[in-house]
Backbone as a chain_set.jsonl record, in Angstrom:
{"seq": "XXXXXXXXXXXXXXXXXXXXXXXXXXXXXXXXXXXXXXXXXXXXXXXXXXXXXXXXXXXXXXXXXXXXXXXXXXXXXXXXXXXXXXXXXXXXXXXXXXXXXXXXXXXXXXXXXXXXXXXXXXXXXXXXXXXXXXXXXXXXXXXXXXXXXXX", "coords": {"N": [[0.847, -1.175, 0.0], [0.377, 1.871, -0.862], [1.289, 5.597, -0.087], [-0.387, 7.408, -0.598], [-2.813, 6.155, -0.861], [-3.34, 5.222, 1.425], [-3.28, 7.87, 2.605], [-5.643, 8.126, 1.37], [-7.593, 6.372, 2.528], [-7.59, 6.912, 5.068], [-8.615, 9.762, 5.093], [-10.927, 9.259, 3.928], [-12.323, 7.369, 5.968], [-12.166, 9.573, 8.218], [-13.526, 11.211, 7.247], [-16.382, 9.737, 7.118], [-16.786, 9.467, 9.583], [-16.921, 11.64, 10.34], [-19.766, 12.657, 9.128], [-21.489, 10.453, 10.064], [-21.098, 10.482, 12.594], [-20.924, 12.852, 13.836], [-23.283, 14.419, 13.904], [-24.906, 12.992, 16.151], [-22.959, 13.52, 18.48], [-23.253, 16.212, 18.48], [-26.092, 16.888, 19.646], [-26.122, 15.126, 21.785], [-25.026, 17.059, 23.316], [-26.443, 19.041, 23.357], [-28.346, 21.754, 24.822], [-31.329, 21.984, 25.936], [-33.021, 23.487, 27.984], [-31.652, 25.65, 30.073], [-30.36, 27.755, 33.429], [-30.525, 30.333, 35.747], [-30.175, 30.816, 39.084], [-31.286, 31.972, 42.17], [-31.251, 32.101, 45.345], [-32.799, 33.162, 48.429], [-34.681, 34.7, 51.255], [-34.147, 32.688, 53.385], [-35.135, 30.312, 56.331], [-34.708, 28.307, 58.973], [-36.061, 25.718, 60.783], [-35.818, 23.485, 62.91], [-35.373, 20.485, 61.608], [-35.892, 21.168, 58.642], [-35.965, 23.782, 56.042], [-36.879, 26.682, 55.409], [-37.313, 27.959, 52.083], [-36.537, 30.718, 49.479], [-36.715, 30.341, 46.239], [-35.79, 31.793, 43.076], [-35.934, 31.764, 39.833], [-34.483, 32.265, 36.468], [-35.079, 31.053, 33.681], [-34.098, 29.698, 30.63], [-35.193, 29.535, 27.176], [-34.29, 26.956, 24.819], [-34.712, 25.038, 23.308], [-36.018, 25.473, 20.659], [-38.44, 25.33, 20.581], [-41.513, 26.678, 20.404], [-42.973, 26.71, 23.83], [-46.546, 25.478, 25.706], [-47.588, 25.502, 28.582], [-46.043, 24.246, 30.567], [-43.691, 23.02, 33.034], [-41.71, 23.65, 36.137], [-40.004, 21.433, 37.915], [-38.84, 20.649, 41.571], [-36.383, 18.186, 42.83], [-36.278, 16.124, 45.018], [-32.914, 14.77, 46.399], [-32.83, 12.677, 48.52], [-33.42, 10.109, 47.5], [-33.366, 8.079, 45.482], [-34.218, 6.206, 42.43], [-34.66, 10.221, 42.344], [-37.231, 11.694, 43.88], [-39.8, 13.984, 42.676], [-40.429, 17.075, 44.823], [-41.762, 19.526, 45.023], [-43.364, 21.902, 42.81], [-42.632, 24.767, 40.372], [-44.537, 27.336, 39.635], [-47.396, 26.995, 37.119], [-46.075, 27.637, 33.554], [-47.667, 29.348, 31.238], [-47.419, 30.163, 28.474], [-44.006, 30.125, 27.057], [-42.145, 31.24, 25.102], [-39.624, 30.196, 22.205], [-36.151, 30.231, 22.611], [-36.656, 32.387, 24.433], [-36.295, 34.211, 27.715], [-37.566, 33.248, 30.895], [-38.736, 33.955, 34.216], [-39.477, 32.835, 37.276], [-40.599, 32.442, 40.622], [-40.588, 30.549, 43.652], [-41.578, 29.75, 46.983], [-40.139, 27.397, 48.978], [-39.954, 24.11, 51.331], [-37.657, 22.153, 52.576], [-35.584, 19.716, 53.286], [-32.937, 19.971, 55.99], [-30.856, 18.954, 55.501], [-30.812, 18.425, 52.509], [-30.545, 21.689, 52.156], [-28.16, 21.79, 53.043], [-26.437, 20.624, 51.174], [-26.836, 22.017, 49.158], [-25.592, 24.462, 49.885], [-22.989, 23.982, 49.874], [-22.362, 24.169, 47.809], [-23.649, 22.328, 45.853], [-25.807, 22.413, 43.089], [-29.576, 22.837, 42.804], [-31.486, 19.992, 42.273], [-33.346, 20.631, 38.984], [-35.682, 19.97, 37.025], [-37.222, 20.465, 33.646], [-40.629, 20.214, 32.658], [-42.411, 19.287, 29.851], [-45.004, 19.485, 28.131], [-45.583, 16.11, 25.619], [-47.284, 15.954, 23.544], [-49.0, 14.003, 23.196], [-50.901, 13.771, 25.033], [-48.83, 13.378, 27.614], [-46.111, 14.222, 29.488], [-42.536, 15.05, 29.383], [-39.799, 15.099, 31.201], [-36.835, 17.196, 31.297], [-33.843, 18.035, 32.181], [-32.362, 20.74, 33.358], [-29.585, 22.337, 32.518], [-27.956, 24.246, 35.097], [-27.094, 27.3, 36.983], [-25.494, 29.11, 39.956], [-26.723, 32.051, 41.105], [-25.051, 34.262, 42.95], [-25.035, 36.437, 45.595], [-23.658, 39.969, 45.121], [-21.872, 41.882, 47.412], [-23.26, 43.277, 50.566], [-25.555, 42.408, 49.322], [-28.716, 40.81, 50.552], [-28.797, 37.693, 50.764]], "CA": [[0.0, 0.0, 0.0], [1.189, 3.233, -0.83], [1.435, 6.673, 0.99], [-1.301, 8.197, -1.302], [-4.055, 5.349, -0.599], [-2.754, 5.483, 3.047], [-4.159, 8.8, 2.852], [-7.178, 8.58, 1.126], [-8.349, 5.36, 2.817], [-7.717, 8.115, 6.594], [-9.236, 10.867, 4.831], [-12.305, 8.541, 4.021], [-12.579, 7.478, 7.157], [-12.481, 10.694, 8.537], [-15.452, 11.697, 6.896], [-17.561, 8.99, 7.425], [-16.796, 9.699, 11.144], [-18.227, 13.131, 10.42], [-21.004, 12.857, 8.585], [-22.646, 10.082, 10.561], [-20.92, 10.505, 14.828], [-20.969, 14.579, 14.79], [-24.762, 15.247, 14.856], [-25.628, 12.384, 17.408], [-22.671, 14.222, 19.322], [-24.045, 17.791, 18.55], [-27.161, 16.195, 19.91], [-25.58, 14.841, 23.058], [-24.32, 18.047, 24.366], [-27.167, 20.094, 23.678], [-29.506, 22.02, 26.305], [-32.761, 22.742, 25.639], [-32.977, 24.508, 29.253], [-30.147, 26.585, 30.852], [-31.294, 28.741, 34.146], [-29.717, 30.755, 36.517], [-31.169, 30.782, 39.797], [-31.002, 32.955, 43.714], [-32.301, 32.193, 46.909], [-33.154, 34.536, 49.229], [-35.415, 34.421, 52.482], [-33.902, 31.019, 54.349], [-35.002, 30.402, 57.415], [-34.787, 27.071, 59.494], [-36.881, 25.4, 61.638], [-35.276, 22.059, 63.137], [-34.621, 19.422, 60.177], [-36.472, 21.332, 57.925], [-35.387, 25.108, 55.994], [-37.869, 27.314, 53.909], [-36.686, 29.288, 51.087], [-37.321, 31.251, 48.008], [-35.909, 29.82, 45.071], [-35.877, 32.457, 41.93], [-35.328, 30.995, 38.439], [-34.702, 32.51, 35.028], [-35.265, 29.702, 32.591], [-33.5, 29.699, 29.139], [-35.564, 28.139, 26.193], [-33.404, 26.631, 23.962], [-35.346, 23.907, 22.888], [-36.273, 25.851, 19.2], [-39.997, 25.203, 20.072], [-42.926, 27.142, 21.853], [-43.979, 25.568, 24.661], [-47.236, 25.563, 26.412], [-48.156, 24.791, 30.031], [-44.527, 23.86, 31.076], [-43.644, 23.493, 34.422], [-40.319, 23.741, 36.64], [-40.494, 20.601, 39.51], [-37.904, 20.786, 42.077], [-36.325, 16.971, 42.74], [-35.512, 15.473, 46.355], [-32.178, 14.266, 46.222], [-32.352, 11.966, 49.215], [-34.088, 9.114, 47.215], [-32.876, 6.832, 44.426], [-34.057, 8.064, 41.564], [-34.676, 11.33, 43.0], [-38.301, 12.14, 43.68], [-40.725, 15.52, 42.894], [-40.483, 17.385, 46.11], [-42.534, 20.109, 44.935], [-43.053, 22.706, 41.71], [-42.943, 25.901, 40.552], [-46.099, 27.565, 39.194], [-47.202, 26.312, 35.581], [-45.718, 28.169, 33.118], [-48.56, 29.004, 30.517], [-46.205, 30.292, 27.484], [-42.695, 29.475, 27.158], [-41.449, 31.379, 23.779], [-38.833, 30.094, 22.126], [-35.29, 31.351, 22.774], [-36.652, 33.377, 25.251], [-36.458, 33.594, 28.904], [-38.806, 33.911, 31.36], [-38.449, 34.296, 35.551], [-40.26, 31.744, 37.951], [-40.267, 32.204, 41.883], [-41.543, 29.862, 44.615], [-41.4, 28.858, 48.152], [-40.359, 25.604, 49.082], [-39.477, 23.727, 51.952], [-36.803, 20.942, 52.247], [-34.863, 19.134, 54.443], [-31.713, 20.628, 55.903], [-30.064, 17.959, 54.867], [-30.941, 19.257, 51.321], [-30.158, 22.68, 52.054], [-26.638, 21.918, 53.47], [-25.431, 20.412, 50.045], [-27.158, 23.533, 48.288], [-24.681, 25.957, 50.83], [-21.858, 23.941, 50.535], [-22.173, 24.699, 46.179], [-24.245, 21.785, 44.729], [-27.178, 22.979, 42.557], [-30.577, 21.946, 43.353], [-32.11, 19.242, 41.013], [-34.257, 20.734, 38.364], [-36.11, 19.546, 35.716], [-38.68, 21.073, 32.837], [-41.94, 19.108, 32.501], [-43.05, 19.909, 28.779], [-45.763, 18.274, 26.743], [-44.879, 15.404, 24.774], [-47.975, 16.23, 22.014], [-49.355, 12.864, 22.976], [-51.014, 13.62, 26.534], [-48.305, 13.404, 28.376], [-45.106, 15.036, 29.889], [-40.871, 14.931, 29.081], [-38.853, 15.783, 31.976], [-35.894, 17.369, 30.516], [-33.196, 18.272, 32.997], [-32.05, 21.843, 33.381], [-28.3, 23.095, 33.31], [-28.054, 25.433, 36.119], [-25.878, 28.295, 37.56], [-26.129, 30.083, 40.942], [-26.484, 33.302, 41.03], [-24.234, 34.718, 44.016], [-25.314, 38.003, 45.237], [-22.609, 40.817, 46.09], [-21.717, 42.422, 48.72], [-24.147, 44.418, 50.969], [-26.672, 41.848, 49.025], [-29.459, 39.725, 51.235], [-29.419, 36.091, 50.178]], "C": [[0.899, 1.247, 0.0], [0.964, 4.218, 0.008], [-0.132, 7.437, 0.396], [-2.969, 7.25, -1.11], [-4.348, 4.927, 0.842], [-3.911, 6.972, 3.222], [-5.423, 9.216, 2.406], [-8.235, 7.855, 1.785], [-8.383, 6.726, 4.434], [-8.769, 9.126, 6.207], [-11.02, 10.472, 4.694], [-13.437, 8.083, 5.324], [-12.955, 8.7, 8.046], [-13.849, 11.203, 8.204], [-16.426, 11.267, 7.037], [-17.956, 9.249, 8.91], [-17.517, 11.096, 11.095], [-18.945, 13.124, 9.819], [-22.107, 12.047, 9.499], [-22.31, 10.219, 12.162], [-21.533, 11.978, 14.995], [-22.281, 14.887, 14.995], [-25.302, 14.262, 15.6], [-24.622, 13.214, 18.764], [-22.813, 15.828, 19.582], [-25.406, 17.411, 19.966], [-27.069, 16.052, 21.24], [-25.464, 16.056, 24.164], [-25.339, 19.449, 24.218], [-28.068, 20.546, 24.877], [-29.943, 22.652, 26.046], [-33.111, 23.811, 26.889], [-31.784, 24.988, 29.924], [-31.142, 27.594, 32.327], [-29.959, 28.869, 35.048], [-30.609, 30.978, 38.05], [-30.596, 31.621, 41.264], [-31.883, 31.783, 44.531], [-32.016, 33.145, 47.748], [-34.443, 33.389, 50.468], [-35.678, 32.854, 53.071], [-34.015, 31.144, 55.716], [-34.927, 28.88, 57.923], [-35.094, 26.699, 60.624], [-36.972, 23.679, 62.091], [-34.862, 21.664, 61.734], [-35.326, 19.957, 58.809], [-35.741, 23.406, 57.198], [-36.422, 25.62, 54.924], [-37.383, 28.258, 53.402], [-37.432, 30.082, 50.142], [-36.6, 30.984, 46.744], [-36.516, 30.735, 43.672], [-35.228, 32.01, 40.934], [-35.19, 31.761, 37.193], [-34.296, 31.277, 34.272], [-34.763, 30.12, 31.132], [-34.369, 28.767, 28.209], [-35.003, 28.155, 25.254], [-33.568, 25.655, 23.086], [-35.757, 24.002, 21.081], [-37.6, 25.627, 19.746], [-40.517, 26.079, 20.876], [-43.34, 26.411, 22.82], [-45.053, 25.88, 25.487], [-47.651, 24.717, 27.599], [-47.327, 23.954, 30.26], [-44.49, 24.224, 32.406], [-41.942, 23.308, 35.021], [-40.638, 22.501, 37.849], [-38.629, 20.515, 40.196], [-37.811, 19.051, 42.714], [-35.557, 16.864, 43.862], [-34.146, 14.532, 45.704], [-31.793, 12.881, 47.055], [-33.078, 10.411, 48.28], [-33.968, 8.539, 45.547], [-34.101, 6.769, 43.48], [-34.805, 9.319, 42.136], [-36.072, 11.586, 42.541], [-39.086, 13.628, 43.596], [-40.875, 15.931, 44.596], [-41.797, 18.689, 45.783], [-42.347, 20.95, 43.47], [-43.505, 24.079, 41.652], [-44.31, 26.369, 39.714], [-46.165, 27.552, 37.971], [-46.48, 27.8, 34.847], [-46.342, 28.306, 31.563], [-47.627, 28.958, 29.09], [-45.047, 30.653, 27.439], [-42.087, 29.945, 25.442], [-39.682, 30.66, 23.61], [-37.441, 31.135, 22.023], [-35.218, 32.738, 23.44], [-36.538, 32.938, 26.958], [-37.584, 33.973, 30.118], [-38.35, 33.531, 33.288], [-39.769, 33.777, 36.335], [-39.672, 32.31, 39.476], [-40.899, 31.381, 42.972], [-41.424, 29.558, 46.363], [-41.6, 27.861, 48.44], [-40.051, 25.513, 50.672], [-38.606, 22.737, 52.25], [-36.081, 20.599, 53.005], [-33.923, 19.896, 54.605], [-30.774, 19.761, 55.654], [-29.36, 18.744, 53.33], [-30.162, 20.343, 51.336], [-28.437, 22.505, 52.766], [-26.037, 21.587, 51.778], [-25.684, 21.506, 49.166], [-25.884, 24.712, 48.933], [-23.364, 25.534, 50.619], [-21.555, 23.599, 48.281], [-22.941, 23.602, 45.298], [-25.623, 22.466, 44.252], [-28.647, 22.357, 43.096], [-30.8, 21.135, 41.854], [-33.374, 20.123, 40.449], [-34.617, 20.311, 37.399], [-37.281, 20.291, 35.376], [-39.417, 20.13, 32.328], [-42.424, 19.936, 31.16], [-43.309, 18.672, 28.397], [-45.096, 17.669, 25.778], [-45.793, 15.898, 23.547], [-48.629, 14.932, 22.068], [-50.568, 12.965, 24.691], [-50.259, 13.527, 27.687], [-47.08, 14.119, 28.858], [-43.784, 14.436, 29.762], [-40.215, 15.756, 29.888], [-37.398, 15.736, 31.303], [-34.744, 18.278, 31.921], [-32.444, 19.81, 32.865], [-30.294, 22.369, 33.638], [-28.423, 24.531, 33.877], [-26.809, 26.236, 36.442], [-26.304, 28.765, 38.721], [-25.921, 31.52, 40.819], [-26.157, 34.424, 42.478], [-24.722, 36.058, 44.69], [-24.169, 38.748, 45.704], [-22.471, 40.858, 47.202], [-22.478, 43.193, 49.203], [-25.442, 43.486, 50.892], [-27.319, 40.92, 50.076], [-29.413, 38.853, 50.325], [-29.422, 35.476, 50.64]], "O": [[1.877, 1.503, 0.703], [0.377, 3.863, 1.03], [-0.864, 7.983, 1.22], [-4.065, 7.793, -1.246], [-5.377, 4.41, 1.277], [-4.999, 7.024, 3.796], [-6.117, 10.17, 2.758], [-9.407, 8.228, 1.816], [-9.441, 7.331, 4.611], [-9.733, 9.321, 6.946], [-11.994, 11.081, 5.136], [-14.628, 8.288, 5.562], [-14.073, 8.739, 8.558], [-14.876, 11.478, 8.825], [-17.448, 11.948, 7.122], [-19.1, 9.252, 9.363], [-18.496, 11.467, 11.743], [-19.086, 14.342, 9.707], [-23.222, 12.501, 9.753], [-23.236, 10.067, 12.959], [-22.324, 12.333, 15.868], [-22.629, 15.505, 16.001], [-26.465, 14.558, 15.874], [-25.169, 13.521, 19.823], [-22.55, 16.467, 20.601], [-25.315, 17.836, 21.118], [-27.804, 16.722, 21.965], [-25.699, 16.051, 25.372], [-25.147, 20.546, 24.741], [-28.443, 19.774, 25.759], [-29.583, 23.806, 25.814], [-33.468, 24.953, 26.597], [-30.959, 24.131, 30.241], [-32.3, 27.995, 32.209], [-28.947, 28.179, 35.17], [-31.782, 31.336, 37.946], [-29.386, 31.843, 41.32], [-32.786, 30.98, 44.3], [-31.017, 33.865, 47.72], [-34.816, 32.217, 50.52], [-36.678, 32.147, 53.195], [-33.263, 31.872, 56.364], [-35.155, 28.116, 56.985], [-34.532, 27.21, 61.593], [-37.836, 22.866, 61.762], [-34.202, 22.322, 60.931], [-35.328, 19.169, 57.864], [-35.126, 24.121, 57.989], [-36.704, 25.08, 53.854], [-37.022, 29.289, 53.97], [-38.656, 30.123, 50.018], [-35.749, 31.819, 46.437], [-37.617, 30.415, 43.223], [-34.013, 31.824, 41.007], [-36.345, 31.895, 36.789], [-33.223, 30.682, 34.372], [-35.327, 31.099, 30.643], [-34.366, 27.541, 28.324], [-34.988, 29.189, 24.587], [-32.757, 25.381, 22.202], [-35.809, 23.02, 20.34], [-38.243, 25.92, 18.738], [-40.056, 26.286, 21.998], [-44.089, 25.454, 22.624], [-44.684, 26.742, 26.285], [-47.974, 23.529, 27.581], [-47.69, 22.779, 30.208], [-44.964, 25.228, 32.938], [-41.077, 22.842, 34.28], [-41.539, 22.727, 38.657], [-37.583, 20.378, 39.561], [-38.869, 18.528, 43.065], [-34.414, 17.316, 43.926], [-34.272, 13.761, 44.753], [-30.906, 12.105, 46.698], [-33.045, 9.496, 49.103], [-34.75, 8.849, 44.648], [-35.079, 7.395, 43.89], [-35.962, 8.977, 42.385], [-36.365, 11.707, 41.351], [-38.908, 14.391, 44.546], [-41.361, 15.174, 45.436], [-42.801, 18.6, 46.491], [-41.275, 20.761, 42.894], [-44.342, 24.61, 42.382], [-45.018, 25.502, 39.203], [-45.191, 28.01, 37.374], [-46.375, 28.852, 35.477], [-45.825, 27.641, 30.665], [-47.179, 27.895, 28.661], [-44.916, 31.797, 27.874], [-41.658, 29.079, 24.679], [-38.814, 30.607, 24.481], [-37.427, 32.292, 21.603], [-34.457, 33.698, 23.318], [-36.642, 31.799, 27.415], [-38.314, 34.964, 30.08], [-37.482, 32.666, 33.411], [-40.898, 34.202, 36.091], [-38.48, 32.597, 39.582], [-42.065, 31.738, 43.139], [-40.755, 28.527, 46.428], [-42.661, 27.24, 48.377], [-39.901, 26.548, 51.321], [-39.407, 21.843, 51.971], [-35.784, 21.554, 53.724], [-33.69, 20.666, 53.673], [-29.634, 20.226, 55.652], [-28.284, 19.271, 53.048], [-29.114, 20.293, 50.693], [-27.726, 23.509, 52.806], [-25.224, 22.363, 51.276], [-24.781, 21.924, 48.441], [-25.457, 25.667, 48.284], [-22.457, 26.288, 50.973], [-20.676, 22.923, 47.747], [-22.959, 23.806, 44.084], [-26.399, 22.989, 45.051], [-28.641, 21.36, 43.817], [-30.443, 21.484, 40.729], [-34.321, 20.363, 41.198], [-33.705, 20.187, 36.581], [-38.134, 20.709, 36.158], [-38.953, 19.253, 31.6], [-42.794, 21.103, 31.289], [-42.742, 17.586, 28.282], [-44.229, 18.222, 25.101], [-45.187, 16.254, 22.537], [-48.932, 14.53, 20.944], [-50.839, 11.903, 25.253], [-50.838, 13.573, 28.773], [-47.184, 15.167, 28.219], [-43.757, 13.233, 30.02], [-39.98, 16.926, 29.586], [-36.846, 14.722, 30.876], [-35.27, 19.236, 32.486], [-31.777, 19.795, 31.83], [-29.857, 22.706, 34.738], [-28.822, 25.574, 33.359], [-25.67, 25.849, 36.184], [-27.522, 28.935, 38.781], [-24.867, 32.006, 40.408], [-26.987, 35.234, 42.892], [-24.718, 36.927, 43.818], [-23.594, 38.281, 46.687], [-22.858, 40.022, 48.018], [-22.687, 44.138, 48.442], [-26.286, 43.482, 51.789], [-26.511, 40.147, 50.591], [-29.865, 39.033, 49.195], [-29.847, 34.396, 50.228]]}, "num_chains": 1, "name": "protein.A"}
């Protein structure tokens, strides 16, 4: 084999690798939801802490969505159960964002791994188009407040 069929048989290869891997790995690494989120007004009351959890939601999804919701997900329980949600969310433009707030309550358990930098579990509940709902998992950020700031 020569140097020239050496490189066309690589170059072939190569391409096949991109035409059919790169959009299942486009695919992979996309996120239909992005949000950035606060808390504010924590108080705690034995094993238990009530907050205010403020969300801006990113839709990224390319679609409209109607009557979408935000559910916040207990972490103590294998797969991690609905602890509670935020209030429906009638329209949901695409590529836009929109600002959710709620009061929850949650173990301090919970709220220690939230203080000590993990995110809370969120997921977006949007219609499948069939009757039913597609929890789609949310990449999150916290949103820190300055100095001077209550949080």
């Amino acid at each position: 084999m020569n140097r020239e069929t050496v490189r066309r048989s690589l170059l072939l290869v190569f391409a096949f690798v991109l035409v059919f891997f790169a959009p299942g790995l486009a695919r992979a690494q996309r996120r239909d939801f992005a949000g950035s989120y606060r808390i504010s007004d924590v108080s705690q009351d034995g094993g238990k802490v009530s907050l205010t959890l403020s969300l801006t939601l990113h839709n990224f999804s390319g679609g409209e969505i109607q009557n979408g919701g935000v559910v916040l997900l207990g972490e103590s329980t294998r797969p991690p159960s609905p602890v509670a949600a935020f209030p429906l969310i009638k329209d949901f433009p695409s590529y836009r964002d929109v600002t959710v707030s709620h009061g929850f309550t949650i173990s301090a358990a919970e709220y220690a791994r939230w203080a000590k930098g993990e995110n809370p579990l969120l997921d977006f509940l949007k219609p499948d188009g069939k009757g039913g709902t597609v929890m789609v998992p949310i990449d999150l950020r916290r949103v820190v407040a300055g100095p001077g700031a209550r949080d």
